[in-house]
N, C-alpha and C positions, 0 to 999 in steps of 0.2 A: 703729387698728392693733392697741391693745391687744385688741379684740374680737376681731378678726380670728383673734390666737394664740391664745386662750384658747378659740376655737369651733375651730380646728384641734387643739389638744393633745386638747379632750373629742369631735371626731367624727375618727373615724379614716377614714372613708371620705366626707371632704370633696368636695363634687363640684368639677368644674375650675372653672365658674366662681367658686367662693369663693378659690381660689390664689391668690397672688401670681401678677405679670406674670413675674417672671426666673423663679419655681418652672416654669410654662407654658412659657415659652420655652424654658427647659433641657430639660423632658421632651421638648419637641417636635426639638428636634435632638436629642438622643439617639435619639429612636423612630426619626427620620428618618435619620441615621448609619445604628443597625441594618440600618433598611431596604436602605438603599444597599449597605452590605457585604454581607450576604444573597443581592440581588440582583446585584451585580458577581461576588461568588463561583459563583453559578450560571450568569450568562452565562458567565465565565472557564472554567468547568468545561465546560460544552458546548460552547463555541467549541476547547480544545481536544481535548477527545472527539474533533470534528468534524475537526481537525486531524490528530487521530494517525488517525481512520478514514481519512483522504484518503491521506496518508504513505506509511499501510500497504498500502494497495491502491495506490498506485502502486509502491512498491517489489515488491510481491506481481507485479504487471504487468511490471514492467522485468527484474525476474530469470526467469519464466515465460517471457519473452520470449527474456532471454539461453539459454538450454536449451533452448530449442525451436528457434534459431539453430544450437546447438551439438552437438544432437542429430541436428537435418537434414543440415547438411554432416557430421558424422561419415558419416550414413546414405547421404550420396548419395556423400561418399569410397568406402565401402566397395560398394557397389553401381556406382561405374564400374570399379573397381579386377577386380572379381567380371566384369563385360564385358569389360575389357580382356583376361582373362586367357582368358576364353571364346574370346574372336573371336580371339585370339592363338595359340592352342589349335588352333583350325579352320582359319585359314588356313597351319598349319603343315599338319598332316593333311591338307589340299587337295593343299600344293604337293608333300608327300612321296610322295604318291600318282600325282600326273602325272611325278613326276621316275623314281617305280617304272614308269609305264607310258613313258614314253618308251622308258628302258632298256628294257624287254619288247619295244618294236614297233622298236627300232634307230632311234628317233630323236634319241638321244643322241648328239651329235659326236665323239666320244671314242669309244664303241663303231664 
């Protein structure tokens, strides 16, 4: 054991298998921790990436959607409202006109 410290304090760049077993083990869970943190932090990051892309485009979709709802009946409000007034328009000018020619030809009950 004595050798052992004495070949590790004079080579600094002891290869693994000269280590100790706990020296090994402990690298190896730390390296392996790293690892895991690393790679948990990347999926974590992509997965919600992933999440707020989805979010976003549906919220982008559902309010697109609501506007496009709010926009048509506005538009198809204002375009009956535009007929009504037309046709309403016409058929006064129809009946004013017949009610003018009656008067003219005496077929008004009153004249």
């Amino acid at each position: 054991m004595a050798d052992l410290a004495v070949t590790s304090l004079s080579n600094k760049h002891a290869p693994l298998s000269e280590c100790p077993l706990q020296v090994t083990a402990l690298l190896l869970f730390i390296f392996s921790a790293l690892l895991l943190f690393i790679f948990s932090a990347l999926l974590l990051f992509l997965f919600s990436a992933l999440l707020l892309l989805l979010f976003s485009a549906l919220l982008l979709f559902l309010f697109s959607a609501l506007l496009l709802f709010i926009f048509s009946a506005l538009l198809l409000f204002i375009f009956s409202a535009l007929l009504l007034f037309i046709f309403s328009a016409l058929l006064l000018f129809i009946f004013s006109r017949l009610q003018f020619l009656c008067f003219i030809f005496g077929l008004n009950e009153a004249a």
